[in-house]
N, C-alpha and C positions, 0 to 999 in steps of 0.2 A: 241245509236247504233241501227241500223236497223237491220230487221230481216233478212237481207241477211247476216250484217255482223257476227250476231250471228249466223247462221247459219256455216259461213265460220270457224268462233273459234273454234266452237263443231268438224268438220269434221277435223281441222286441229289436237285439241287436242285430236280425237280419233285416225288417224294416228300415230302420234307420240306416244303417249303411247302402242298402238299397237305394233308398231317397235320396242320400249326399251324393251317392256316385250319379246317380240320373240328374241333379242340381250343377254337379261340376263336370258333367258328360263325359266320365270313363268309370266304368264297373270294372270288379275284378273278379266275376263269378261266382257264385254261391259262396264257396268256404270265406273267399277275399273280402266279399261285404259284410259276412258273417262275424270276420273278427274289424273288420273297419268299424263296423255297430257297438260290438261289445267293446272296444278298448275305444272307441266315443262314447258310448257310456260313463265309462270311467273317468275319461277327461271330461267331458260334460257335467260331471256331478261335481267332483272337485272345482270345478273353474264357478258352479254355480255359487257354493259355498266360500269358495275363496274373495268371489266379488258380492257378497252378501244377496243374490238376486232372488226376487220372487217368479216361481213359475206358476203362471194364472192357470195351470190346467191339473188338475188329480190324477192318481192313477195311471193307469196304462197312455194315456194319450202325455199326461204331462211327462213319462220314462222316455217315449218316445221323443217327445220335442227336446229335452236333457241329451239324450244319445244322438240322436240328432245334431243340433249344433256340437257336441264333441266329434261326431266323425268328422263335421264341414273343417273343425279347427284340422282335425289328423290330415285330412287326406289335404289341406290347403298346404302342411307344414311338409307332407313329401313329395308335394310340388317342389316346394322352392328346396328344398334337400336335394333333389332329383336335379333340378336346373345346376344346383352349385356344383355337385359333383360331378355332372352329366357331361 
C-alpha cells in the first residue's frame, strides 16, 4: 500500500469512527475512534460481502458509509460486552 493509500484508511477510519461515536454519544478521542473506524472497516466490509449487500455509493463516500456501519456494529457489540461484564 502507498502512503497515500494509507493515508486515505486512517482519514476514512477516523471519520467513520467519529460519526458512530457522535450517533451512539460517546467518543473515545482521536486514537479511540481512529481504531473504532478502522476495525469497522474491516467488519463493515466482511458483513457487507457475507450478506451479499449492494453499497449505492463509490469510493471514498461508499468506504466511509462500509466503516461506518461496521464501527455502529463494534461499538454497539462493546456495549452489550461492557453491560455483561460490567
Amino acid at each position: 500500500m502507498s502512503g497515500n493509500g494509507l493515508l486515505v484508511w486512517i482519514l476514512i477510519g477516523l471519520v467513520a469512527g467519529w460519526l458512530a461515536s457522535m450517533v451512539l454519544g460517546r467518543g473515545y478521542g482521536l486514537i479511540g475512534d481512529l481504531i473504532v473506524g478502522l476495525v469497522g472497516a474491516y467488519i463493515g466490509g466482511y458483513l457487507v460481502r457475507a450478506l451479499g449487500l449492494h453499497v449505492p455509493l463509490r469510493g471514498i463516500p461508499g468506504m466511509i458509509t462500509v466503516a461506518f456501519g461496521g464501527a455502529l456494529v463494534l461499538l454497539l457489540v462493546l456495549r452489550v460486552v461492557r453491560r455483561v461484564l460490567g
